[in-house]
C-alpha positions as CSV (number, residue, x, y, z in Angstrom):
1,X,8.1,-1.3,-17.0
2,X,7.6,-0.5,-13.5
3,X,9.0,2.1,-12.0
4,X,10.6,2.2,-8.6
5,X,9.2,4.0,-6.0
6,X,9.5,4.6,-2.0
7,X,8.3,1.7,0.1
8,X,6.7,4.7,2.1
9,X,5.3,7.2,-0.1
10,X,2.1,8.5,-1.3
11,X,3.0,7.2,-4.8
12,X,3.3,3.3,-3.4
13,X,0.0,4.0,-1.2
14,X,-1.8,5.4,-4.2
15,X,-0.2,2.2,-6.5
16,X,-1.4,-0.3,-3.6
17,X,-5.0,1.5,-3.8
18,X,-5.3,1.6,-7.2
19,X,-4.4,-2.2,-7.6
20,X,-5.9,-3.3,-4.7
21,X,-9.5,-2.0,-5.8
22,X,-8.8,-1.5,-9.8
23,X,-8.7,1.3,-11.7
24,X,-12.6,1.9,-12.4
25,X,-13.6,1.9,-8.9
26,X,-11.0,4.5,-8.0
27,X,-12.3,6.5,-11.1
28,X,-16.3,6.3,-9.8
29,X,-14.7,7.0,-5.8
30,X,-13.0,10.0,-6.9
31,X,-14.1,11.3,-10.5
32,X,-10.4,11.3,-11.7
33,X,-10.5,11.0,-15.5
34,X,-8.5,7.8,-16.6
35,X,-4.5,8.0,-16.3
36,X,-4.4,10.2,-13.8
37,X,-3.2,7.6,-11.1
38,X,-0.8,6.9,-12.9
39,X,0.9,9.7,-13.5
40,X,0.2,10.6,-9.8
41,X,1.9,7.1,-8.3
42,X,4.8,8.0,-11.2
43,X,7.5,9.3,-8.5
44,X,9.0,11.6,-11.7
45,X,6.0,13.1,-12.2
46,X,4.4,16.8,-11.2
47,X,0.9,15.5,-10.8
48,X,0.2,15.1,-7.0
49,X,-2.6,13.1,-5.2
50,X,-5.0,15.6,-3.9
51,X,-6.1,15.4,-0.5
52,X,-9.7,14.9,-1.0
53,X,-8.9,12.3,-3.4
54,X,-6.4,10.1,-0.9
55,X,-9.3,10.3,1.3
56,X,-12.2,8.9,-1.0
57,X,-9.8,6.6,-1.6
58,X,-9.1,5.0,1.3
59,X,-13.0,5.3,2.0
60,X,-12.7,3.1,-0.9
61,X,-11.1,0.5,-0.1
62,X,-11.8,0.5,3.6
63,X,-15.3,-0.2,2.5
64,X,-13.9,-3.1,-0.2
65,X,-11.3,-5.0,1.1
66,X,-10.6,-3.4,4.9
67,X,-7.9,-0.9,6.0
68,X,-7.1,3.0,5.1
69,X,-3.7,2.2,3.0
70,X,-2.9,5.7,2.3
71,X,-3.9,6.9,6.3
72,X,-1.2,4.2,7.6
73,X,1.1,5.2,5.1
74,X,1.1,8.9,6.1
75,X,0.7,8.4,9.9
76,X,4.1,6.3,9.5
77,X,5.8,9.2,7.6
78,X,4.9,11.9,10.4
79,X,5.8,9.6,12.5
80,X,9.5,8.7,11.1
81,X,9.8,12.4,11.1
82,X,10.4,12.6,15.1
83,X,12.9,11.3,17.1
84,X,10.7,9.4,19.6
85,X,11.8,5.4,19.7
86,X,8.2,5.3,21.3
87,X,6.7,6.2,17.7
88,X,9.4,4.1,16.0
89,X,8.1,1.0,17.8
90,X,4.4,2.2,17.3
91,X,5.4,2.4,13.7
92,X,7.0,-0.8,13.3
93,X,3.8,-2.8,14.8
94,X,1.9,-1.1,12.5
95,X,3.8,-2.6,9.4
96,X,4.2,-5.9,10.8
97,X,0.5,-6.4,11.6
98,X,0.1,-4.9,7.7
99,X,2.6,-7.2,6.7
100,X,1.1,-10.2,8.3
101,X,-2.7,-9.5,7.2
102,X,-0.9,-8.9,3.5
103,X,0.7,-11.5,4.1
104,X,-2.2,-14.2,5.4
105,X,-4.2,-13.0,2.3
106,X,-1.6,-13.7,-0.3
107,X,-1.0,-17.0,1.4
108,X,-4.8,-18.3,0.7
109,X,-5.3,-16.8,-2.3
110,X,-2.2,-18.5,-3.7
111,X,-3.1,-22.0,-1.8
112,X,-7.0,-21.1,-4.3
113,X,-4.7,-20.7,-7.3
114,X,-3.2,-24.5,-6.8
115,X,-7.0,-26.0,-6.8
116,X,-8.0,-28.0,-10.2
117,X,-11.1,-25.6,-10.9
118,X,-8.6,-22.5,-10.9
119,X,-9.8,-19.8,-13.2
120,X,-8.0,-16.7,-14.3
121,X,-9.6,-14.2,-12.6
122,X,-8.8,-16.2,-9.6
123,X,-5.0,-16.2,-10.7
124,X,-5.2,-12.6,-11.1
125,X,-6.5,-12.2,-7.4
126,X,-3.4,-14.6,-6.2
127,X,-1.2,-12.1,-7.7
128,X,-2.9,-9.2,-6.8
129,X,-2.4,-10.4,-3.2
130,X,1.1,-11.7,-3.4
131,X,2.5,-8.1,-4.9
132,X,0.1,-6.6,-2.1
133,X,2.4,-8.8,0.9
134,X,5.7,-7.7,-1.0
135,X,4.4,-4.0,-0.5
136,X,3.7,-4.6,2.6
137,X,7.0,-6.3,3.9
138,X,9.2,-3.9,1.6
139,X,7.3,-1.1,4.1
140,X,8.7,-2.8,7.1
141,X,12.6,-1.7,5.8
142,X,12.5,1.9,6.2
143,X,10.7,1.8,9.6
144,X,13.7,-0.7,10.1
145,X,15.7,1.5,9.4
146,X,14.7,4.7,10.7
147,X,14.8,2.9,14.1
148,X,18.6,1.7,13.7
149,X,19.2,5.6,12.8
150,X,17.7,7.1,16.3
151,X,20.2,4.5,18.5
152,X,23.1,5.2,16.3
153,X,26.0,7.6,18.3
């Protein structure tokens, strides 16, 4: 069963990472022994995500599949943290273009899934990508939200 975590946290980030490059490659980035990113993306768990780790991480999947998950992630948590609307907006264009790339990605890898010659692993890749846009979009909430908080009286 999955468990529920913040939209912006470093447990979601790490979960994203971790699914969006597989669990082997984040073993060989990091030397983690297996299970340990999952009990670190486990909100109700004491095991943390080290700094060096989120980093190699990132480097990771920057170098795979484009963008620094775990960065944007933290950069909008600081930035949620003060009471600029500046930041707020700075924050919510960050998630949208996140959302839309997510988005664009899980769009043609689901149209690939519809052709004849559709294998598995391909099927696998349309989900991947799909859960990867509902991330994404389910990030855009809090940012939302945050930004409803700062005009409220």
């Amino acid at each position: 069963m999955t468990k529920a975590r913040d939209p912006l946290s470093v447990e979601q980030a790490l979960d994203d990472v971790v699914g969006a490059i597989g669990e082997d490659n984040a073993i060989a980035a990091t030397g983690r022994p297996k299970g340990y990113f999952k009990r670190a993306s486990d909100p109700d768990s004491r095991e943390l995500l080290s700094c060096a780790d989120a980093i190699e991480l990132d480097a990771a999947h920057d170098r795979m599949i484009g963008g620094r998950p775990i960065t944007a992630m933290m950069r909008r948590k600081i930035s949620a943290r003060c009471k600029d609307s500046r930041l707020g907006a700075e924050q919510l264009l960050g998630a949208t273009i996140e959302s839309m790339r997510e988005s664009s990605e899980a769009h043609a890898a689901l149209i690939e899934a519809t052709c004849p010659d559709a294998t598995p692993a391909v099927w696998r890749k349309a989900m991947r990508e799909h859960l990867q846009a509902l991330g994404a979009q389910a990030r855009l909430t809090p940012v939302l939200r945050a930004m409803l908080k700062q005009q409220s009286p």
